[in-house]
N, C-alpha and C positions, 0 to 999 in steps of 0.2 A: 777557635778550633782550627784556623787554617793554617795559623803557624804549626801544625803539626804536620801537614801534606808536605811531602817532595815538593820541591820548585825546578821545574826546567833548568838544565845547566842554560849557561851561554849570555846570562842575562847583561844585555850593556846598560850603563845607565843613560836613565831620560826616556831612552827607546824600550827597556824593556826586549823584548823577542821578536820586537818589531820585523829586523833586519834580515835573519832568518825567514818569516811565513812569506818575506818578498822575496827572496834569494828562491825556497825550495819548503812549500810549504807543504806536501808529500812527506818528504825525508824529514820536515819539524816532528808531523803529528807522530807518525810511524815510531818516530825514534823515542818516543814516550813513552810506547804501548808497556815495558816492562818496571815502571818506575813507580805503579801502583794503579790502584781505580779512580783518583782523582790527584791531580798534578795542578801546581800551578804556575800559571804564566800569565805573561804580562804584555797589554800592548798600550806602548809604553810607560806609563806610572798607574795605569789603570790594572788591578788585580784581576784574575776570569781564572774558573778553575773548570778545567780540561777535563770530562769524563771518556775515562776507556771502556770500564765496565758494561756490556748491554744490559747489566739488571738495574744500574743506577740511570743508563738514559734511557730506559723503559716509565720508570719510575718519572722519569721530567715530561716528556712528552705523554704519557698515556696515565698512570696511577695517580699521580699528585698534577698532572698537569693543570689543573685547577690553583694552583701555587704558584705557578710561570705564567708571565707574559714572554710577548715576543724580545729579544736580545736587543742590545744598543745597536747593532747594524741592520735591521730593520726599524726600528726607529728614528735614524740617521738617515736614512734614505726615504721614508716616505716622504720631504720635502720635494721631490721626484716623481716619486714609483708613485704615490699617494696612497689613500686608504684603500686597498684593493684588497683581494681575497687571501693574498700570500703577506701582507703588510697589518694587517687589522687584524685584533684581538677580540674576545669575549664577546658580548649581547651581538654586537653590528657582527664580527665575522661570522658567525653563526645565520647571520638573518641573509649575510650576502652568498654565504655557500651554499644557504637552502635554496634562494633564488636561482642559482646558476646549475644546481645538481641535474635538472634534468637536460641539459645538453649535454651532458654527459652519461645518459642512460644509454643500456645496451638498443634499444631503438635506434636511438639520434647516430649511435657508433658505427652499426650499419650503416646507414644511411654516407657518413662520410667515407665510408672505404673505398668506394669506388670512385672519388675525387683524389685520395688520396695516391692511386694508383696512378689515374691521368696524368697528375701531377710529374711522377718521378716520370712517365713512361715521355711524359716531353722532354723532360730532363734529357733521357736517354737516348731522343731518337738523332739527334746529330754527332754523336758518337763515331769513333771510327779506328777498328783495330791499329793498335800501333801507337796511338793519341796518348801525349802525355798531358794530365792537368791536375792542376793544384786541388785535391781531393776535398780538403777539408774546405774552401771555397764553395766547388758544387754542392757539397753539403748546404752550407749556410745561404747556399741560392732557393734552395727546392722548398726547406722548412717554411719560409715566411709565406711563400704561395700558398703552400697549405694549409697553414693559418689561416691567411686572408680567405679562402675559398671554405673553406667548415665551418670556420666559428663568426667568420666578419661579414660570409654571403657576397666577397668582392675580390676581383682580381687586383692584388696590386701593385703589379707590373713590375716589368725589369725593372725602371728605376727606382722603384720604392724599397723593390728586393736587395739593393743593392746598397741601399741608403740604410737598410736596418742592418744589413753584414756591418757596413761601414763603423754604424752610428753606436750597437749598442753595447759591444766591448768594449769604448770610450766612457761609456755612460754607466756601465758594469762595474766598471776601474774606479772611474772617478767617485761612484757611489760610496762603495765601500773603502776607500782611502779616507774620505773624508769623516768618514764613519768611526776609523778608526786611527787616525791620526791623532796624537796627542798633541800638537800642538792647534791652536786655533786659524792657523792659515795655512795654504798649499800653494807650492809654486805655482805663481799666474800661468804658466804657459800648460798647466795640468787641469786649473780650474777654467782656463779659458775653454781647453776645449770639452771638456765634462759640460760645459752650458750648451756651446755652439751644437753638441751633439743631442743634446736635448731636446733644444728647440727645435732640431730637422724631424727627431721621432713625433714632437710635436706637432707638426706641420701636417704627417703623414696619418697620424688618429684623427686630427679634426677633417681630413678630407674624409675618412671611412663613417665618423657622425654624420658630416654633411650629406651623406647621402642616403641617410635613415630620416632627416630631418620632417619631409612630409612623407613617408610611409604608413602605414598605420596596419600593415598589412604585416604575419609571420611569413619570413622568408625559407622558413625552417633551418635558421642558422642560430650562431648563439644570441648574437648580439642584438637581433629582432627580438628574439625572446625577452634580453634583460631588458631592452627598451619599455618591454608591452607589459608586462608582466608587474603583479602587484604585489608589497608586501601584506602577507596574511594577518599581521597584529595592527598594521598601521592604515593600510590599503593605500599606502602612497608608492608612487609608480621611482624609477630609479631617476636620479638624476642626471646632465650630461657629464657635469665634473667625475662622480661616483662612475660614469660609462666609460670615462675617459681615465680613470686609474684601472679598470678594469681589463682592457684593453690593454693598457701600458705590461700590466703584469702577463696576461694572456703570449704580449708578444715575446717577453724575455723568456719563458719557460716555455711557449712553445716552439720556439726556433732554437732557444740553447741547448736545453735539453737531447732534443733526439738530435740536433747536427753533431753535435758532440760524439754522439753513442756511434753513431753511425760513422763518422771517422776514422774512431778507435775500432770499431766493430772489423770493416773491411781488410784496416792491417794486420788482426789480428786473422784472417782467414789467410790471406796472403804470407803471413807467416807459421801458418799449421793447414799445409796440403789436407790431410786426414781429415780434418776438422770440415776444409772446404767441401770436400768431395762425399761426406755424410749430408752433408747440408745439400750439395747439388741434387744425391740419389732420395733423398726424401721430397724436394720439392718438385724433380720429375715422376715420383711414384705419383705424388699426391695432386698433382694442379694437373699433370699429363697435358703438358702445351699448351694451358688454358690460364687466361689470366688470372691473380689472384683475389678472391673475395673477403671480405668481411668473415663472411660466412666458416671460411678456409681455414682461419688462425686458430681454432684447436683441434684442429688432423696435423700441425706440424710441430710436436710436440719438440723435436732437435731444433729448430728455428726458433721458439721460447727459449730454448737451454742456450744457446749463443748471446741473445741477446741480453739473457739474463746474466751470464759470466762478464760479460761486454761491461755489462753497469754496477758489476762487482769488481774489477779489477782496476775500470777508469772511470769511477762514478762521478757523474761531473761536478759533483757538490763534494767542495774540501773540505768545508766545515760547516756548523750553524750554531745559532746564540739564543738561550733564553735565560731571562732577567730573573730570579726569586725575587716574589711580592712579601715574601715573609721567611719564616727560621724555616728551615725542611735539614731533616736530617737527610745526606746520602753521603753513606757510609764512614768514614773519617772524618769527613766534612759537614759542619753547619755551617748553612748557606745564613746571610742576614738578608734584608729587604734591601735592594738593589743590586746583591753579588750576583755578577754574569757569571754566565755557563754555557759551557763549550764541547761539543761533540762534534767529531769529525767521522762522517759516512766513510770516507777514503781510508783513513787508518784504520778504522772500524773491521773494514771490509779485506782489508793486508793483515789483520790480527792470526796469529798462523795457529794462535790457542782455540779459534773459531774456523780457521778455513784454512787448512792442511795447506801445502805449498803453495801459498797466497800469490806468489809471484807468477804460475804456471796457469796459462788459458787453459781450462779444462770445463767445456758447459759440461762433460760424465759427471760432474760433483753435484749438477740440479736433479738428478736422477733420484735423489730424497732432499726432501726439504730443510733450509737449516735449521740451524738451532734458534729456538726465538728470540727477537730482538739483536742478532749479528748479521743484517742484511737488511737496508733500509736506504735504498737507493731515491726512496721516494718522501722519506719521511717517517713520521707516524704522529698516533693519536689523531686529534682532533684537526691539526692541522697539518694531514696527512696530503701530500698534493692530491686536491680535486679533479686534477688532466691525466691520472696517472693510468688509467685503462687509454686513454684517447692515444697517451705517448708509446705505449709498448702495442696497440694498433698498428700506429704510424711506423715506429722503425722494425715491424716483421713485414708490413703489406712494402715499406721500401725496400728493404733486402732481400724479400723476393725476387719482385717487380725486375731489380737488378742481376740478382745470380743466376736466375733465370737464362739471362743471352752472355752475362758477359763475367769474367775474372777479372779481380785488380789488381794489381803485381806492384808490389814495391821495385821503386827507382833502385838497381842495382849500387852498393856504397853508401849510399843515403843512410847518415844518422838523423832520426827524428828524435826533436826533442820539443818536451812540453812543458807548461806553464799549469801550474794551480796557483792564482791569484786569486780571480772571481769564480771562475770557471776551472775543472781541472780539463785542458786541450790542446791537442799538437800544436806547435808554433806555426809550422809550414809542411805540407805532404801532397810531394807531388808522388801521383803513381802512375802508371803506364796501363789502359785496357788493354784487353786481349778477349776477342769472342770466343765464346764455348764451343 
């Protein structure tokens, strides 16, 4: 049946559409969106059919997702990532999300905000009007502190913080190249450091176990908990490998994710005045020179709307993969038992049949909700990101925390430009503070 679907223009052979999603994998998916509800492409002699439709990736992730495993790029990489909560499938991710759901109850979410805050407010205090610095850097500084401090119960330090900025876009890269590389090798000087970055993140979780190792005590963070904590059918307690893929994934989606948002978030204030100064006079009605709490993030209902347009326009997930375990009709297409499938959050979220001038910052457009299943910054179904209250926390108590004292002004001439490989994110952005 799939020789009946459209196929992506452009295809070289060997490669397939390889060359493209490395060149401008944005403008790949984007430029599909009118070519039908399922498209197929190719990376390289491997066949994957591209869903546009929200009713057929509703149908993968949530109605039939009983039918889907996880895609060959999460497969590919757990030799890495390992079986963690974003990498594991069926009976075990189910036993490992129910384990971990309550660090993320509204309780425990309290509880972090106001770490959450400290965090940026260090961030912020050496600051100084006039200061030009590489934005999306302090970004990817502040995130893993935060991490380390909620979920890990441990500070870990400038240089660790800096060793995961370093380390995990290496190991981001490398992961998924190798994933989807159709030949069986990669240039050594790609896989060299795809390992050597590995092994540094490696370095930096076993120091965070080693210091759980005689506790016995809850820290009230995550990773006490997963320690202590038993499964309900088995009564066996988690193991350190199992802690230590957990941990692995914790720290990719909790640093990438919101340094990301927050990146893009800022330029996109810096470049819509109106946009800023709604946002200023709401969080001065509401916090009225008091820091922000936990408590705070539903009295600012315009700071949800920024954030959320934020993760609808530069959502940091270009794409994702799930495998058919069997035939499943969606729409044109019958899937067989291994055909991948591909849905891209980014195009999704550009579809201008779902979101009127997709290209135009506008959080007025969250002022009703969209259409279901054309807004999935986070996922869906069953394995729906588990940190996804914890991450829209973190980057409203950080954009406060921030707009609060200070504006950040794009470098006057600066073209920024950005990469969706692993991650969709500016290459480089420096901007200029300026206090309120």
């Amino acid at each position: 049946m799939t020789s009946i679907l459209p196929v992506a223009p452009r295809r070289l052979p060997g490669l397939g559409h390889l060359p493209y999603l490395a060149w401008d994998q944005v403008g790949f998916y984007t430029s599909l969106l009118g070519l039908g509800p399922v498209v197929r492409i190719y990376f390289g002699p491997m066949e994957a059919l591209l869903l546009t439709d929200p009713a057929l990736i509703h149908q993968v992730l949530v109605t039939e997702a009983d039918k889907f495993a996880k895609g060959r790029i999460f497969r590919k990489t757990r030799p890495f990532f390992g079986n963690g909560v974003a990498t594991s499938d069926g009976e075990f991710h189910l036993r490992q999300r129910r384990l971990m759901s309550p660090a993320f109850h509204q309780q425990r979410l309290a509880g972090y905000g106001d770490v959450m805050r400290a965090e940026v407010e260090r961030m912020i205090k050496g600051w100084k009007p006039g200061q030009r610095i590489a934005w999306e850097q302090a970004m990817y500084a502040v995130t893993p502190h935060i991490i380390g401090k909620t979920l890990f119960g441990s500070d870990l330090g400038a240089e660790a913080a800096a060793e995961i900025h370093r380390s995990l876009p290496l190991v981001l890269r490398g992961a998924v190249t190798r994933s989807l590389n159709p030949l069986p090798w990669l240039p050594a000087a790609v896989s060299r450091r795809y390992d050597e970055a590995g092994r540094r993140l490696d370095v930096i979780i076993d120091r965070i176990l080693s210091s759980y190792a005689h506790d016995d005590t809850d820290r009230g963070d995550l990773l006490s908990m997963l320690l202590h904590a038993r499964h309900d059918d088995t009564g066996q307690s988690m193991s350190r490998q199992q802690a230590r893929d957990e941990i692995m994934t914790l720290l990719v989606a909790g640093t990438e994710t919101a340094a990301v948002t927050l990146s893009w978030l800022f330029l996109e204030l810096s470049r819509h005045p109106a946009v800023e100064s709604r946002l200023h006079a709401e969080l001065d009605a509401v916090l009225a020179g008091h820091p922000i709490t936990f408590a705070d993030l539903p009295r600012l209902p315009y700071l949800r709307r920024v954030v959320d347009e934020t993760l609808r326009l530069h959502n940091p997930v270009p794409m994702s993969m799930r495998a058919a375990q069997t035939e499943v009709r969606l729409g044109p297409a019958l899937t067989r038992p291994g055909t991948e499938v591909v849905y891209s959050p980014l195009a999704l979220h550009r579809d201008p049949r779902y979101h009127p001038r997709p290209l135009e910052f506008d959080p007025d457009r969250w002022a009703s909700p969209p259409a279901p299943g054309t807004y999935l910054p986070f996922g869906g179904g069953r394995h729906r990101c588990i940190g996804e209250r914890f991450a829209i926390a973190e980057m409203m108590i950080a954009t406060a925390t921030i707009a609060a004292e200070w504006r950040v002004r794009s470098v006057p001439g600066y073209r920024v430009r950005s990469v969706a490989y692993t991650t969709h994110h500016p290459v480089s952005l420096p901007m200029i503070l300026e206090r309120r």
